[in-house]
C-alpha positions in Angstrom: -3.5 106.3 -60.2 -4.6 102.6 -59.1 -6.9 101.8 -56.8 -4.4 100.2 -54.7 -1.9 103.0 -55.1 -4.9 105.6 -54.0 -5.1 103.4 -50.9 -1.9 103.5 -49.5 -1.5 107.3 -50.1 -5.0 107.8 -48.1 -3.9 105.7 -45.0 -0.6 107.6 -45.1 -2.3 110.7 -44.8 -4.8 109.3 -42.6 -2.1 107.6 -40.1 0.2 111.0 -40.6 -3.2 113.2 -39.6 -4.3 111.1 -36.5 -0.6 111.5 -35.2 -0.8 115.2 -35.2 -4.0 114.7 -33.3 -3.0 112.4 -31.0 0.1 114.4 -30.5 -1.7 116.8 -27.5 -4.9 116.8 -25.9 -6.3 119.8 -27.4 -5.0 119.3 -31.0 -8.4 118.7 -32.4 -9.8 121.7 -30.6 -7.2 123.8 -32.2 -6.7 122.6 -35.5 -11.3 123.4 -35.9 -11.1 126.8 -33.8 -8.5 129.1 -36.0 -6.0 126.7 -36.2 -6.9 124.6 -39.3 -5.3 127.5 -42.1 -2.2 126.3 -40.2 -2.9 122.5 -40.2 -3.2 123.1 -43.8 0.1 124.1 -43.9 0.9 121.1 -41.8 -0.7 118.7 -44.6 0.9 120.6 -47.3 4.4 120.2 -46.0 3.8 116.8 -46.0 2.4 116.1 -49.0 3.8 118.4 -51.9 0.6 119.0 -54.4 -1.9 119.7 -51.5 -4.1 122.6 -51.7 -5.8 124.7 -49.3 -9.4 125.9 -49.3 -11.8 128.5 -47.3 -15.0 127.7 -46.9 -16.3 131.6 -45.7 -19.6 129.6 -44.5 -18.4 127.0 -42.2 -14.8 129.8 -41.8 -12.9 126.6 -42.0 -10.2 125.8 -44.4 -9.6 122.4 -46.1 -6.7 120.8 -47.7 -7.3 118.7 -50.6 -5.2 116.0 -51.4 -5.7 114.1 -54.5 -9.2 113.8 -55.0 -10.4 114.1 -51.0 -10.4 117.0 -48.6 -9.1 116.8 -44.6 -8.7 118.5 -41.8 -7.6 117.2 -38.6 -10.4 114.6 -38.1 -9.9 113.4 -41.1 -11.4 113.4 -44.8 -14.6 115.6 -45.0 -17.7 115.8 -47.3 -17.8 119.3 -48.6 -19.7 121.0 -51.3 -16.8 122.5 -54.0 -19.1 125.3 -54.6 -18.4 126.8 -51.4 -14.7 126.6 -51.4 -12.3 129.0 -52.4 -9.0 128.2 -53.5 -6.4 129.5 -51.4 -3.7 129.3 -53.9 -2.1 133.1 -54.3 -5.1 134.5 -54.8 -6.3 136.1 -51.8 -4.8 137.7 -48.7 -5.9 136.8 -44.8 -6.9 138.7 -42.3 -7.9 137.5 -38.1 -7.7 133.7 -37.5 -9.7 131.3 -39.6 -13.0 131.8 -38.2 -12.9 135.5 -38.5 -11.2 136.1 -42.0 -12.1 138.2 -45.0 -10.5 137.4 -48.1 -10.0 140.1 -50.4 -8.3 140.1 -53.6 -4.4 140.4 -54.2 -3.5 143.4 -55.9 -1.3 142.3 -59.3 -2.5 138.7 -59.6 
């Protein structure tokens, strides 16, 4: 991917992200207090290829997109180690803030 291409995908996703926001008063509230498992789903609508991550120490999910992770305020500086890939592997339980993850029987 070029530089320039990179770009143009990032302020997409940038503009597309601070439209949600934008979109009612309280979106940012929502989208960082049990909403942001759904935002991901948002983002990965969007943008086929995104992937959604839990981070069980902040109980906040990310969606990672190419190379950079967002939520609704935007990209974020995470630490990888703390993520876990949301991708079939584990079942939800309770809003974002609250869940458990637990292993998928059959995976």
């Amino acid at each position: 991917m070029t530089r320039e291409k990179h770009s143009a995908d990032h302020k997409t996703i940038l503009h597309f992200i601070a439209t949600i926001r934008e979109s009612f008063p309280r979106a940012g509230y929502i989208y960082t207090n049990g909403g942001c498992y759904r935002f991901g789903l948002i983002l990965k609508a969007a943008f086929p290829g995104a992937r959604l991550f839990y981070d069980e120490l902040a109980g906040h999910v990310y969606t990672k997109i190419g190379r950079l992770y967002y939520d609704i305020f935007g990209v974020q500086r995470v630490k990888p180690s703390r993520l876990r890939d949301l991708r079939n592997r584990y079942t939800t339980k309770f809003t974002c803030h609250r869940w458990k993850l637990q292993e998928k029987e059959n995976v």
